[in-house]
C-alpha positions as CSV (number, residue, x, y, z in Angstrom):
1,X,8.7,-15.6,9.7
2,X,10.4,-13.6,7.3
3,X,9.9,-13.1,3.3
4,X,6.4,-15.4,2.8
5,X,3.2,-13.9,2.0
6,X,0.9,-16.6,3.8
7,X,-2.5,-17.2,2.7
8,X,-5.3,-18.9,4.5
9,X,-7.9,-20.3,2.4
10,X,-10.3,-22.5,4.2
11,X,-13.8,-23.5,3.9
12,X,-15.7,-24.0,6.9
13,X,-19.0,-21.6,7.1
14,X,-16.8,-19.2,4.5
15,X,-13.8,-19.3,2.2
16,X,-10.8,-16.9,4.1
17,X,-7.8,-15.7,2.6
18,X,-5.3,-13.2,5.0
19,X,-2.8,-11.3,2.9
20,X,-0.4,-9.6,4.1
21,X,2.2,-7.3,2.1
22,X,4.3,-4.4,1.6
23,X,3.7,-1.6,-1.2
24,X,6.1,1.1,-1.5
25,X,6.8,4.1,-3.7
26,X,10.2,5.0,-5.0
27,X,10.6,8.7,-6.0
28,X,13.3,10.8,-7.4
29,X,13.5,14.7,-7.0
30,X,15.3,16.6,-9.1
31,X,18.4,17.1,-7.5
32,X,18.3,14.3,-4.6
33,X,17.1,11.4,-4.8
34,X,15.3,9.8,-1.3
35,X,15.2,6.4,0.0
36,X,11.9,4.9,-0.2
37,X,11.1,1.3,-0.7
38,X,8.8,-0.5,-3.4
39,X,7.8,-3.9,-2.7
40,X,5.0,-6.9,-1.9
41,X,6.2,-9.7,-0.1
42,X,7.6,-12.7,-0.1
43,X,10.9,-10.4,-1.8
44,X,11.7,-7.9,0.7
45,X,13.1,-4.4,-0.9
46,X,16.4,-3.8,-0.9
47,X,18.1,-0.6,-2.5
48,X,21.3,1.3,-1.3
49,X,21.4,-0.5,2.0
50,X,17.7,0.4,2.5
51,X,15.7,-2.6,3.5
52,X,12.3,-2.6,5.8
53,X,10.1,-5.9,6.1
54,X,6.4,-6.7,6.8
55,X,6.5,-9.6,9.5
56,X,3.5,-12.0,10.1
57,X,3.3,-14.6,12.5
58,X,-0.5,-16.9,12.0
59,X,-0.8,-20.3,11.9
60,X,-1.8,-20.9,8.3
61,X,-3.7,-24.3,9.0
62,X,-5.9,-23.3,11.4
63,X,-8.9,-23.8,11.2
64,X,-11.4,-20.1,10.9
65,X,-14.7,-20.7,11.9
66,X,-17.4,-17.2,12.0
67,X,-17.0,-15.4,14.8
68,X,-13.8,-17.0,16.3
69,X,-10.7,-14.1,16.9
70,X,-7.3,-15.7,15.5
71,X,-4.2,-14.7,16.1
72,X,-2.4,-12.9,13.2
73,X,0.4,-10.9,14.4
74,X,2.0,-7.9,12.2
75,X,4.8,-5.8,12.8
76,X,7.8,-4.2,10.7
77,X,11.7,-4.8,10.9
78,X,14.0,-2.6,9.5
79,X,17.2,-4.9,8.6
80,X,18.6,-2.0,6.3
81,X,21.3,0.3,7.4
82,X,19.2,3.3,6.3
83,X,17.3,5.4,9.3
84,X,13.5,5.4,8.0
85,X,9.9,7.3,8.2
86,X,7.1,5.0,8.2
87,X,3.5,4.5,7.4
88,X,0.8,2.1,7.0
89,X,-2.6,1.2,5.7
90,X,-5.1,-1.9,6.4
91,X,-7.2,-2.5,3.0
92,X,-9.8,-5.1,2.9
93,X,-11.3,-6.5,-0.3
94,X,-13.8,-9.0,-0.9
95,X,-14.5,-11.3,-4.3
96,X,-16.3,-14.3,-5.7
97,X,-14.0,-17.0,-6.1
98,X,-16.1,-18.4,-8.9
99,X,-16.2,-15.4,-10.5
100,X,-20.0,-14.6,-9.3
101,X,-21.3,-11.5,-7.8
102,X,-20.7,-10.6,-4.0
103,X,-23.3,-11.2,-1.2
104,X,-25.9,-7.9,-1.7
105,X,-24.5,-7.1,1.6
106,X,-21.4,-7.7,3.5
107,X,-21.8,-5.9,7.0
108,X,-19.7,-3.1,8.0
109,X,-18.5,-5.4,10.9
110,X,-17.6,-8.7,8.8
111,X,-13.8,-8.5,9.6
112,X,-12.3,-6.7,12.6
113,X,-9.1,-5.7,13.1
114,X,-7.5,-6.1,16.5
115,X,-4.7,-3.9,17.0
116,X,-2.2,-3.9,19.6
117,X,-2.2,-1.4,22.2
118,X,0.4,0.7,20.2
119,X,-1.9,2.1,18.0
120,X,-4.1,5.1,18.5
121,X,-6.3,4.9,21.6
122,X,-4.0,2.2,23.6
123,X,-1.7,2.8,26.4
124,X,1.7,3.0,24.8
125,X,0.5,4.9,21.9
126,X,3.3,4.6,19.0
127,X,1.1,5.8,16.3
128,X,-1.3,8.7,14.6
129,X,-3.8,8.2,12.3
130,X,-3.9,10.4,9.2
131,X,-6.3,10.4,6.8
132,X,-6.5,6.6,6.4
133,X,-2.7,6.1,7.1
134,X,-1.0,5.3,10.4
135,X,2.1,7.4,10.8
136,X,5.2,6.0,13.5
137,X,5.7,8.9,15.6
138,X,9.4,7.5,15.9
139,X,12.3,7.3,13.7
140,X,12.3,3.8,12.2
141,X,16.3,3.5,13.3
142,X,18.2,0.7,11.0
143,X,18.5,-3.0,13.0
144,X,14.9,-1.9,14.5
145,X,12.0,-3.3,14.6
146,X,8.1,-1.9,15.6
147,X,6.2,-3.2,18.3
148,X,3.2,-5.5,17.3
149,X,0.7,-3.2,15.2
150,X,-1.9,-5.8,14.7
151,X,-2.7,-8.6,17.1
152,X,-5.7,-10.6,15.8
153,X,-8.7,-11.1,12.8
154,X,-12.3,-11.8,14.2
155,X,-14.6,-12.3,11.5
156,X,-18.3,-12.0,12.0
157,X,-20.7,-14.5,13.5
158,X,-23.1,-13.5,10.9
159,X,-21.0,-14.4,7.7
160,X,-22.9,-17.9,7.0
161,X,-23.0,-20.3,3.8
162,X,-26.5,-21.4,4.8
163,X,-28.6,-19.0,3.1
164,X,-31.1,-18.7,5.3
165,X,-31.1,-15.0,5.2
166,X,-30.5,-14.4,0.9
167,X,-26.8,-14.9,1.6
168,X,-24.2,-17.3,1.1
169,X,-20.4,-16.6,1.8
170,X,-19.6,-20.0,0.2
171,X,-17.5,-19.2,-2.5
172,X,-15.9,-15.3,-1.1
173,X,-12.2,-14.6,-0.2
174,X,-11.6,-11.9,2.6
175,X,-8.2,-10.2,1.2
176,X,-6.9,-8.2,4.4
177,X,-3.8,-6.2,3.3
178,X,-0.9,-4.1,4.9
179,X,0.1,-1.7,2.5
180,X,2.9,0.0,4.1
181,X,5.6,3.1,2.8
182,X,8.8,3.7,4.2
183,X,11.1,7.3,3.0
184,X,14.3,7.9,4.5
185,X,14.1,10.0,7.7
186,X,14.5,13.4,6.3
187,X,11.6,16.2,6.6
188,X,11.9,17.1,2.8
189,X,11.5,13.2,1.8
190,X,8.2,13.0,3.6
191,X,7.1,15.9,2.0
192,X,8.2,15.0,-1.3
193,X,7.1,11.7,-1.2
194,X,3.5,11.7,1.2
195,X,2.6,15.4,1.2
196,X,3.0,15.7,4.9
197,X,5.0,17.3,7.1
198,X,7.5,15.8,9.7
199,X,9.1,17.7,12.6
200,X,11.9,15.3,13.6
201,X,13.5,16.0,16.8
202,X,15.8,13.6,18.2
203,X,14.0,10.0,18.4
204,X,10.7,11.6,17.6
205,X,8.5,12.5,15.2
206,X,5.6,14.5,15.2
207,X,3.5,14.4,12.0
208,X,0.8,17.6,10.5
């Protein structure tokens, strides 16, 4: 589904929300100015013919019980006419919904993230890891879309509400975001822009 930023709040053992959305940077040099997009969803970017999407597919009144794995698929379309690079980054943030203080202790295993096998350490590996980001190791051509990056959300079996163990996860929201950047596919833009160094050649790129 395109263009909606679907939240899942729902109290069974725990309150959930999914996010999932789209931040981009735009940046002018001096003497060119690149491509890049700035955005969150539900309003997709759109800037000289430039235009890439975040795509979720969950059903948003299901019902998420601890422990259970759900399907929420994630991939990116690009429906510009603008050849792009492209990264991404999964952030997950936890509050009080009632303005309280957190559990003392959410595990380092509360939320997984179940990625498809295009993503570093799966068979048809599309993507590298970077310091925290996920580069696409191909040109992100116009009219294209990514393979599935993300396939599924298992939450913990031991995120209860009963307080039996000095914590209740009544009241918290589970924020899991997508923050992804696109720059036009051009070696100086991605260094501009990220830092980073991309050797394009042909379809591919290869990312330092």
């Amino acid at each position: 589904m395109k263009d909606k930023l679907n939240g899942l709040p729902r109290k069974t053992k725990f309150r959930v929300l999914l996010l999932v959305g789209l931040a981009l940077v735009l940046v002018a040099g001096s003497t060119v100015t690149y491509f890049a997009n700035s955005n969150s969803l539900p309003n997709p970017f759109n800037t000289n013919k430039a235009e890439v999407l975040v795509m979720e597919q969950f059903d948003p009144s299901d019902k998420w019980v601890p422990g259970e794995e759900k399907k929420k698929e994630v991939w990116f379309e690009n429906d510009g006419e603008q050849d792009m690079l492209l990264r991404f980054q999964p952030q997950i943030s936890w509050k009080d919904l009632e303005g309280g203080d957190l559990p003392a202790q959410i595990p380092d295993d509360a939320v997984t993230l179940n990625y498809s096998q295009t993503m570093p350490g799966g068979n048809n590996t599309q993507w590298i890891l970077i310091d925290g980001w996920y580069y696409y190791n191909k040109v992100f051509h116009a009219g294209e879309s990514t393979e599935q990056v993300l396939k599924s959300v298992t939450f913990s079996k031991t995120l209860t509400n009963d307080g039996h163990d000095g914590t209740d996860y009544s009241n918290v929201q589970c924020d899991v975001t997508i923050k992804g950047e696109t720059v036009q596919a051009d070696a100086d833009a991605a260094w501009t822009v990220w830092g980073r160094k991309a050797v394009i050649s042909a379809e591919d790129v290869r990312w330092n």
